[in-house]
C-alpha atoms as one frame of an Amber mdcrd trajectory, in Angstrom:
protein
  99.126 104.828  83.363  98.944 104.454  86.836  96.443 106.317  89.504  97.900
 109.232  91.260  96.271 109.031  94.628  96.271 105.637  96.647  92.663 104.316
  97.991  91.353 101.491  99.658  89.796  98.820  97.269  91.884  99.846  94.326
  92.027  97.943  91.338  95.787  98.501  89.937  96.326  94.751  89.735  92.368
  93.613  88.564  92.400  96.055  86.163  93.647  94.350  83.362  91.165  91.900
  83.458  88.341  94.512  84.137  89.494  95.758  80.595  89.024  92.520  78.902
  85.208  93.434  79.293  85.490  96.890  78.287  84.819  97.295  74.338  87.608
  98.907  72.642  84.890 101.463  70.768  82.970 102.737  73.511  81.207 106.593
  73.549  82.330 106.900  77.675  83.684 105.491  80.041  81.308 105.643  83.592
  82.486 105.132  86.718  79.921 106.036  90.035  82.351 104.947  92.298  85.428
 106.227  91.130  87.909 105.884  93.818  91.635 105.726  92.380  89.947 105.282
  88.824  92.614 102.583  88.278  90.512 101.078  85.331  89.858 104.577  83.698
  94.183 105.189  84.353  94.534 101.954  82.893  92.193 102.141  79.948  93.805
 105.106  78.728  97.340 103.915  79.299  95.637 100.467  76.835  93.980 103.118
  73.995  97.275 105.644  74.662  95.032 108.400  74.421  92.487 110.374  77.107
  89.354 108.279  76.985  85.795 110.125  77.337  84.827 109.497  81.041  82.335
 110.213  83.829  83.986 109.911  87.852  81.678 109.799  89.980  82.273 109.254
  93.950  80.040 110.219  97.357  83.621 111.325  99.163  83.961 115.173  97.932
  87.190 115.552  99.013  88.554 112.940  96.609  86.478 114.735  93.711  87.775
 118.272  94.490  91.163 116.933  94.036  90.399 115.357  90.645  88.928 118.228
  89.738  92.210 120.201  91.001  94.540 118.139  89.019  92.422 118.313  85.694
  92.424 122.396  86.412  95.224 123.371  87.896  97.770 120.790  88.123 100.564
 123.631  87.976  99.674 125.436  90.719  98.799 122.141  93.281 102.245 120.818
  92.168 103.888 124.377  93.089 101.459 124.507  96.492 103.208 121.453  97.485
 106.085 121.857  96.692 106.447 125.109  99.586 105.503 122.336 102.355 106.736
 119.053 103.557 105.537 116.448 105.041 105.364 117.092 108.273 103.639 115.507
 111.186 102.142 118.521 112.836 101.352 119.553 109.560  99.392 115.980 108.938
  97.535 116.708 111.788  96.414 120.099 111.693  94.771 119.571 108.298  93.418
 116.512 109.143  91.324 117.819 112.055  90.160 121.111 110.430  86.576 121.671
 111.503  83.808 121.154 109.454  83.248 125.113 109.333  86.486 125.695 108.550
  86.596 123.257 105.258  83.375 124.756 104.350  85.467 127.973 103.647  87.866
 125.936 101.284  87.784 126.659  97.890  88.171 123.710  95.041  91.523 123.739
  95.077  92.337 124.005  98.408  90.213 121.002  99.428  91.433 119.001  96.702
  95.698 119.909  97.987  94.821 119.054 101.467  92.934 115.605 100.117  96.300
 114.874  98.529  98.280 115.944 101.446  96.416 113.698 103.533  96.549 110.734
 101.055 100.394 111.237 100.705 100.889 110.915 104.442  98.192 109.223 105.813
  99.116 105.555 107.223  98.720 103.288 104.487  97.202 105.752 102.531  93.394
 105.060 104.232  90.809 107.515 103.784  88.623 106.641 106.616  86.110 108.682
 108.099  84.110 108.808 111.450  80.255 109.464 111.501  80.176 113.586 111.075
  82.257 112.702 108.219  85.874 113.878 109.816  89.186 112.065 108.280  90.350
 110.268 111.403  93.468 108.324 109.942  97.000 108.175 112.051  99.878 109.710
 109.991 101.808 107.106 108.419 104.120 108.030 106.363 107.021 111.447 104.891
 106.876 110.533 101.147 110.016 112.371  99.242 108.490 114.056  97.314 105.658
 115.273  98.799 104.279 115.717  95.517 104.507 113.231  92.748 104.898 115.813
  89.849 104.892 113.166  86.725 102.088 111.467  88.202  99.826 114.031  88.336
 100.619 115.707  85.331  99.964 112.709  83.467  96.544 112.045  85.121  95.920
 115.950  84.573  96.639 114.781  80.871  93.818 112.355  80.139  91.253 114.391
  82.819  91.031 117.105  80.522  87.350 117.310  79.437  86.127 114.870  81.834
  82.714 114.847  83.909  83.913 114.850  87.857  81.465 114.933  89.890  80.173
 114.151  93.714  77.290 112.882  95.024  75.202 109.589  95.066  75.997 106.538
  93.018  72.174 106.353  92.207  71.743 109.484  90.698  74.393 108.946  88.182
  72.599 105.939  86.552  69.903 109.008  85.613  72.418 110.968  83.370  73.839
 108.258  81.131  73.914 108.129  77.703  74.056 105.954  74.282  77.323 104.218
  74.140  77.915 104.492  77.712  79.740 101.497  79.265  79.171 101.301  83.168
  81.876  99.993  85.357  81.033  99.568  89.002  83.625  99.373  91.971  81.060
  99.438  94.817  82.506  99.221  98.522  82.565  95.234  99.220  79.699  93.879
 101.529  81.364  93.484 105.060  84.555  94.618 104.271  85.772  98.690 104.811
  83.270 101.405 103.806  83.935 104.101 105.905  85.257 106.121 102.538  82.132
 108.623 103.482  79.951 109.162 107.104  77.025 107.487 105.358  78.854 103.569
 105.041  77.471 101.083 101.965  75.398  98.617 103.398  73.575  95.544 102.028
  70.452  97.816 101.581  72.988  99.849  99.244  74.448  96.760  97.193  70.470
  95.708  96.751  69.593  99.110  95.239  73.079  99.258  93.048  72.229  95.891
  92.133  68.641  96.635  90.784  69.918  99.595  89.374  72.581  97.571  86.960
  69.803  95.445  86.108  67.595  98.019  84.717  70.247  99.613  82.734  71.832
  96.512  81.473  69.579  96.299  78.501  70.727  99.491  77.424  74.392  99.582
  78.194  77.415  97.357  78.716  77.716  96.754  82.907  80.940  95.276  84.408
  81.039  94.825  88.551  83.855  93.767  90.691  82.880  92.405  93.486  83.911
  89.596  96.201  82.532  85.958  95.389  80.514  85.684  97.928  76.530  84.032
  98.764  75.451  87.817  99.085  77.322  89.060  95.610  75.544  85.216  93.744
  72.143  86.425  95.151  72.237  90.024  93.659  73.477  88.995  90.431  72.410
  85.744  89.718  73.403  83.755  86.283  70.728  83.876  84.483  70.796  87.842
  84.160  75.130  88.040  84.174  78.021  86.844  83.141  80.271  86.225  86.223
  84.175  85.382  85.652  85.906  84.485  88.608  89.803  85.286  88.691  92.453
  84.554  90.784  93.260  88.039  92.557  91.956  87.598  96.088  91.230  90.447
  98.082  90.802  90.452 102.584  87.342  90.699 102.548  84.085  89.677 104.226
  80.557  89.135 103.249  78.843  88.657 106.625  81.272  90.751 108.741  81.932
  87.904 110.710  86.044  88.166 109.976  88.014  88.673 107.254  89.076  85.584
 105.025  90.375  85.383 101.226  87.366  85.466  99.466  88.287  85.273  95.064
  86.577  87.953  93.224  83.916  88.069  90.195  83.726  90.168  87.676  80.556
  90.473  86.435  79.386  91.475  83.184  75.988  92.390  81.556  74.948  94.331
  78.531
């Protein structure tokens, strides 16, 4: 299986080897930053079956369309299929004001998130500081909606936990069995996926956060390879596996350069 909604940092191609530190028994999947949940998609495409899981991210647009494909996939897919994509259109959704998508519903934020996603230029979520989607439309995708796709995701959703809010908080509800998978925003590279950013102050708290669960529950982190990424998880406490997908990132913010990644394993 394959995500249905594109997002920056996604891990369709590192998945595979993200999986080959996921046990194959395992109570739930957990993922606090869930993004295009390629490594939940993935997993379940592996087991061929919907596997227990917990999606987690801080950008509640993304997680009111999750939650609108595992509840209503049938009526987004007929929603979009009365519109096209349209440039005016794009636009007009995208700079709704902040009252306005206060007044929206579950579903309705979650078919303009995928509206958006579909058309948006590369399909970036990016955000400015009051937390307004401020991406140039890109692209008229035929169809507008991807109908298999999301039924399929709708599929292995069904009883999963979706929720928004803090990656912090979610390290409070987990349970026995629980294996953690983190996909945090890379240090120096693009976090504007919320108004708030991830900074190094962020990655230090995540990181002492994995740490204090680790003894409890499998961990796996993807992160760059980078002096920064060493420091917070150094290896004496993990297991770090470097592999050969490289990824445009930067740990200083000094440029971007091909830094190889780590995955990074504990528990």
């Amino acid at each position: 299986m394959m995500p249905f909604v594109r997002w920056p940092g996604g891990k369709r191609k590192l998945a595979p080897r993200v999986l080959e530190h996921i046990p194959r028994k395992l109570e739930r999947l957990v993922e606090p930053f869930a993004g295009g949940a390629a490594v939940f998609f993935t997993l379940c495409g592996r087991e061929k079956r919907a596997v227990p899981v917990w999606l987690n991210d801080a950008n509640g647009d993304l997680m009111a369309l999750y939650r609108t494909v595992r509840d209503n996939v049938e009526g987004l897919i007929a929603e979009l299929g009365e519109v096209e994509a349209d440039k005016a259109l794009y636009y007009a959704l995208r700079n709704m004001e902040h009252n306005e998508l206060l007044r929206l519903d579950d579903h309705d934020r979650g078919a303009r998130a995928y509206y958006l996603n579909r058309c948006a230029f590369n399909g970036v979520w990016r955000v400015n500081s009051t937390g307004g989607m401020n991406v140039p439309y890109g692209r008229t995708p035929k169809p507008l909606a991807d109908a298999v796709a999301l039924r399929a995701a709708s599929s292995v959703l069904q009883g999963a936990t979706l929720t928004h809010g803090s990656f912090a908080w979610v390290f409070e509800g987990l349970r026995p069995g629980d294996v953690v998978y983190l996909d945090p925003p890379y240090p120096g590279g693009f976090t504007s996926y919320t108004a708030a950013g991830f900074g190094e102050a962020a990655h230090r708290k995540l990181a002492q956060l994995a740490r204090s669960v680790s003894a409890r529950h499998r961990v796996v982190v993807s992160l760059p390879d980078c002096e920064l990424v060493r420091e917070l998880y150094p290896p004496a406490a993990w297991q770090l596996h470097e592999v050969s997908a490289p990824r445009s990132v930067s740990c200083d913010g000094n440029g971007r350069q091909p830094v190889p990644e780590l995955i990074i394993v504990g528990g």
